[in-house]
N, C-alpha and C positions, 0 to 999 in steps of 0.2 A: 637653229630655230629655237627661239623659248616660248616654254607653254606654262601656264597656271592651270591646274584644275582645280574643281571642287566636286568633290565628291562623297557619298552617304556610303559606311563602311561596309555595307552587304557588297557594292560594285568597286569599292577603291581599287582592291587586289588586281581587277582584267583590266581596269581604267588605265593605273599607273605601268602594268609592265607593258599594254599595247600601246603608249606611249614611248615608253623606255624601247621598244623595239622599233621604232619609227625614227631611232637615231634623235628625239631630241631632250633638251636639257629642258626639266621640272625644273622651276623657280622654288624657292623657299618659303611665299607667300602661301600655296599648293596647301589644302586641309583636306583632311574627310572628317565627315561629321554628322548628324543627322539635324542639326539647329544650326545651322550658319546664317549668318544674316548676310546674302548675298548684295542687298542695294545698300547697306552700310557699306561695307567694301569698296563698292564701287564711287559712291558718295569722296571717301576718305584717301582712294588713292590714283582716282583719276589721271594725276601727271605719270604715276609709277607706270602703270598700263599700256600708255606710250611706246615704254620700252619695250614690250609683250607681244609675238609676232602670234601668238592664239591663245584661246582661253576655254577651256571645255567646262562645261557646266552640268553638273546632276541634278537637275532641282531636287530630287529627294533629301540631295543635303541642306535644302534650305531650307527656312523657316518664315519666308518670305510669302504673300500674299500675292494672287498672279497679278494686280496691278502692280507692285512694287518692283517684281521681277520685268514686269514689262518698260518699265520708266527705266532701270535699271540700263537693261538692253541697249533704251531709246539714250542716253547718253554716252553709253560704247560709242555705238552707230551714229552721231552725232558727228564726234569727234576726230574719230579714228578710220577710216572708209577702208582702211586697207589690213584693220582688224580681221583674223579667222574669227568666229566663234561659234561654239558647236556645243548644241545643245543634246542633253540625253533626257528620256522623260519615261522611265520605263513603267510607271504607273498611268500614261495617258493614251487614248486609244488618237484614234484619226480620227477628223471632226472633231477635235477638241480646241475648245474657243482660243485657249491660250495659246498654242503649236498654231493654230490659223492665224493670231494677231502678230507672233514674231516671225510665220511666213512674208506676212505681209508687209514686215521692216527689212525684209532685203535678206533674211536669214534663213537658208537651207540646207544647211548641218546639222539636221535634226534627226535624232535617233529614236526612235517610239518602238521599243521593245523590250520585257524582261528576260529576255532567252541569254545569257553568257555569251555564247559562241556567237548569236548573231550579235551583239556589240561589240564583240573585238573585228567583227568583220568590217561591222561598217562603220566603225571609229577607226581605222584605218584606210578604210576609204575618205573621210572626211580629213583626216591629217595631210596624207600623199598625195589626195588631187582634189579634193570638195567635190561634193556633191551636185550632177547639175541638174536645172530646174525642172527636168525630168522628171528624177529621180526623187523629188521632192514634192513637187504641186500637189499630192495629193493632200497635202497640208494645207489646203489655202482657202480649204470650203469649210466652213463650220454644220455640223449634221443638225436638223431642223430638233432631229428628238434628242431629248436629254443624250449629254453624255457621258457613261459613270465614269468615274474615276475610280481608278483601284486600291480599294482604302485594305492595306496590310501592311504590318512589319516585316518586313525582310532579312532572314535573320542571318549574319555575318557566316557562310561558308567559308573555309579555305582549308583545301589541302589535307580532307577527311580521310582516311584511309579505312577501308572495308574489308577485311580481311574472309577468305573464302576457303572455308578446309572441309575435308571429307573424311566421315568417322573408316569409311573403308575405300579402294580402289574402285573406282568406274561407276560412283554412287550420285553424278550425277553435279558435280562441283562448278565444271568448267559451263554447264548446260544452263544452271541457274542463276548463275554470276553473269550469266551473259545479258539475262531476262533484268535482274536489276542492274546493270550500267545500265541497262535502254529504259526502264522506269527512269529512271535518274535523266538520262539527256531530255524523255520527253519532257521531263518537269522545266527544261531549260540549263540544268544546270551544264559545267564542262567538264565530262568524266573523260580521266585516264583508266584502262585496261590493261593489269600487270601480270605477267605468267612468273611467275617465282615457283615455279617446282624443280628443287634442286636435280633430281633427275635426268633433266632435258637439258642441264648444263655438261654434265658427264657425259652423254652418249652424243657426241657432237655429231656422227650421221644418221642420226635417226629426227624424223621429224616430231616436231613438238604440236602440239593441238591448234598452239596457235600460227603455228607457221601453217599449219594443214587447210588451217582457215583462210590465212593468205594465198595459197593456192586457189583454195577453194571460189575465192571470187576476183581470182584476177587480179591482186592490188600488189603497191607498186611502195615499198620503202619509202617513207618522207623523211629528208635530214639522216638518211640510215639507220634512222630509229624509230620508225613507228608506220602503221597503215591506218586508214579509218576505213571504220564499216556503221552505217547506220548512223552519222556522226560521234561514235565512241574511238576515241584514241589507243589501240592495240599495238603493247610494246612486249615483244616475244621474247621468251628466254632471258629473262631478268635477273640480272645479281644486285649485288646491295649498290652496287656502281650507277645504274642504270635506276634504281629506286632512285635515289640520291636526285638523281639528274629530271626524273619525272616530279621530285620533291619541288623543287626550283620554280615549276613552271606554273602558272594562273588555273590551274583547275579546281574545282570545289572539292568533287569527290575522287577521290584514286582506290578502284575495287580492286584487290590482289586475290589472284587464282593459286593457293598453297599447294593445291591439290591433296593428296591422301596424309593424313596426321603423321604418319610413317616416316614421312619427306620432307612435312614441311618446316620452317625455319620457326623453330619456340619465340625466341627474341622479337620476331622484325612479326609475329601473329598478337604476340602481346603487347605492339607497340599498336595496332590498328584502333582506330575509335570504336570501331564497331565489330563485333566478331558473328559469322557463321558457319556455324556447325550441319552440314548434310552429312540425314543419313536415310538409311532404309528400315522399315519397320521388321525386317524379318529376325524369326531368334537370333542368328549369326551377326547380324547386323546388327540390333540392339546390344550383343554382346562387347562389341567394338567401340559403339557409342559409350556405354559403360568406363572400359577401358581407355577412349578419349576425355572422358569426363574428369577421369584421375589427374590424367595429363596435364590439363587445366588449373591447376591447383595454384592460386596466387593470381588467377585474374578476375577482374570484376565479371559476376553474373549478370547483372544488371546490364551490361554493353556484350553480354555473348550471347546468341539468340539460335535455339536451336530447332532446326528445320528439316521437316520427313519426306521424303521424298517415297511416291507410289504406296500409300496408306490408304486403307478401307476408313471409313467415318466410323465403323463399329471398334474401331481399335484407337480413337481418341481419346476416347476416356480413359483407358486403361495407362496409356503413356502418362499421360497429364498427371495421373493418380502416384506411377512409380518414380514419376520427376519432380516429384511434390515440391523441394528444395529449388528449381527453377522454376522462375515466372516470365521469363520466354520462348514459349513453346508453338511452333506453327507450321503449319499442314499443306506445303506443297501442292498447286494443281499439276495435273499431266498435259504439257506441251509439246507437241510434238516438234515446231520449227522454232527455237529461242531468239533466233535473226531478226523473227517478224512480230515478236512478241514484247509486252515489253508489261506482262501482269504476273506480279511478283505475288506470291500470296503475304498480304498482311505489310507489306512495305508501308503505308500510310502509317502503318502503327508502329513500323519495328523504326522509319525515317524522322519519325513524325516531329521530333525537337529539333529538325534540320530546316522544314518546312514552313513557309510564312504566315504567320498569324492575321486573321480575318481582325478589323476593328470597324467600330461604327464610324458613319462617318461625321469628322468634325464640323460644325454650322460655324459658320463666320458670325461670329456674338457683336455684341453694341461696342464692345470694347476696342476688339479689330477695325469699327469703323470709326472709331474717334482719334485712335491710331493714325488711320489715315488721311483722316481730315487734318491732323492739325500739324501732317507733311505738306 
C-alpha cells in the first residue's frame, strides 16, 4: 500500500512512524510544512494520484482556504472512488462546517483531535480498516452557534528529555516526576517514563520503584518493555540500551527518574533538555543541594530548574535570596496520591517554550477573495 501525507511539523513525527508501523511505503511526494498549498497539488498531479492507494491530510499544513480544500477533495472524489483519504484537523471541533461538508462528500476518515496519542490511535484505525459511519456521523451536522476554531501555533515537540534527580535519597523524585509526565499526557502530549537509577540495575532481586508500581496496579509488560498507567509509558530499570530504544519512538516528552545525585548517570542528566533538581528545605538537605549544585558545574542554569519539596512559604524568601545566581526556583505543593494528580507546581512556566502559542484570529481579507474568484 502507498500513502502521501501531508503534514504540519508539530504532528509529522506520530503521523509518519504510525504510518511506518502500519507496514506501508511513504511516497516521496510526502511534506510537512505549515504553508503547503494542498489544491495546487492536487490541481498538478491528478494522473500521479492514481497511483496512490491513500492520502492523509493535516490541514494545518496547509495554507489553503476551506473552500479550496474542499474543491480539492471534490476532485480526489471525483475521480478516484476507491481512493482512502483521511483527514486530520486537530485545530477543528465537531460542528465544524468544513468536517461537515467533506462528511458529506463520502469522507469519514476524519480525525478531530490535538491529543498525540489519541491520533496515533485513530490514524490507525483509519489506515487498517476505515472508519465506519458510525464512528463518524457525528461529523455531518453543522452546530447552529459559532464555531471557534483553535487559532495557535503548535510548537514542534519531539523526543524532549526531562531529566529528574534528587539532591538527596527518598526526597521525593520518583513522587513528582510522576505528577509531571501526567501534566504532560493531560496536555495531550505522548510521554515516556524512564527509571535510570543505576542502583536498580545492580541489585537484580530487589524490586525497583518502578516495578513496585507495576505490581502495584496489576499491569502487564507490552512488547517486554513497557506498562502504562494513566496513559504515561513506564519503562523500568533502564540502561542506556533501553534509553536508546525509547529515543526511537514518536513521543514528545521522555521524563527520566535519575533518582538520588549520588547515582545518577552525569552524561545522559546533562544530555536532558530540561533538568530537575528536588530537594528538601531542611539544614541537611539544603546542604546537599549545595553540594549538587557544584556537581552541576558546566550545565546550563537556564534549562535546570530547582524544586522544594515540603517547604513553609516563610522560608521562600530566604531560598530565593541564597540562590540569587539561579533564576529557576519553585515551591512544590504537598500531594499526597501523584497517580491521580497531574499539578506540577509552576510547570506552565518551567514547560512553557514547549506549549502552543495563542494567536488572533486571522479574517479572510479582500485579497483571499479575489484569490478565489479568479479560480
Amino acid at each position: 500500500m502507498q500513502v502521501v501525507y501531508f503534514a504540519s511539523p508539530a504532528y509529522n513525527e506520530v503521523i509518519r512512524k504510525t504510518i511506518e508501523s502500519c507496514e506501508r511505503i511513504i511516497l516521496s511526494d510526502s511534506d510537512s510544512a505549515n504553508d503547503y498549498d494542498f489544491y495546487k497539488y492536487v490541481k498538478s498531479h491528478i494522473s500521479f494520484i492514481g497511483t496512490v492507494n491513500e492520502i492523509v491530510l493535516d490541514i494545518n499544513s496547509t495554507n489553503n482556504l476551506d473552500n479550496e480544500i474542499i474543491e480539492a477533495i471534490g476532485m480526489l472524489r471525483s475521480m478516484y472512488n476507491d481512493l482512502k483519504i483521511i483527514i486530520i484537523a486537530t485545530n477543528r471541533y465537531v460542528g465544524d462546517d468544513l468536517l461537515a461538508t467533506l462528511f458529506g462528500m463520502g469522507i469519514q476518515n476524519i480525525i478531530c483531535t490535538n491529543d498525540y496519542v489519541d491520533i496515533q490511535t485513530e490514524l490507525k484505525i483509519c489506515l487498517e480498516r476505515g472508519k465506519t459511519y458510525n464512528e463518524s456521523c457525528k461529523f455531518k451536522d453543522v452546530k447552529k452557534e459559532k464555531v471557534v476554531v483553535r487559532n495557535e501555533i503548535k510548537q514542534t515537540v519531539e523526543k524532549v528529555m526531562i531529566g529528574f534527580a534528587g539532591a538527596t535519597e527518598n526526597i521525593g523524585v520518583t513522587h513528582n516526576a510522576i505528577i509531571m509526565a501526567n501534566w504532560l499526557r493531560k496536555k495531550g502530549f505522548m510521554v515516556a517514563f524512564v527509571e535510570f537509577q543505576k542502583k536498580y540495575l545492580e541489585l537484580k532481586d530487589e524490586l525497583s520503584p518502578f516495578e513496585s508500581i507495576k505490581e502495584s496496579f496489576d499491569e502487564k509488560l507490552i512488547d517486554e518493555k513497557y506498562f502504562t498507567v494513566g496513559g504515561v509509558d513506564y519503562y523500568q530499570k533502564a540502561n542506556v540500551d533501553v534509553l536508546s530504544s525509547v529515543l526511537s519512538k514518536s513521543y514528545n516528552f521522555i521524563v527520566i527518574d535519575f533518582g538520588c545525585f549520588r547515582s545518577y548517570d552525569k552524561m545522559e542528566f546533562g544530555r536532558c533538555a530540561e533538568r530537575i533538581v528536588v530537594s528538601g528545605s531542611k539544614p541537611w538537605e539544603l546542604e546537599s543541594m549545595l553540594d549538587f549544585f557544584d556537581d552541576l558545574s558546566g550545565m546550563s542554569m537556564e534549562t535546570t530548574h530547582f524544586c522544594f519539596n515540603h517547604t513553609h512559604e516563610d522560608m521562600y524568601k530566604g531560598i530565593k535570596e541564597n540562590m540569587d545566581e539561579v533564576e529557576s526556583i519553585h515551591f512544590l505543593k504537598y500531594i499526597t496520591d501523584p497517580f491521580n494528580s497531574y499539578d506540577f507546581s509552576d510547570a506552565e512556566i518551567i514547560m512553557k517554550k514547549y506549549m502552543p502559542v495563542v494567536i488572533e484570529e486571522k479574517k479572510k481579507g479582500i485579497f483571499n477573495r479575489k484569490k478565489n474568484k479568479q479560480r
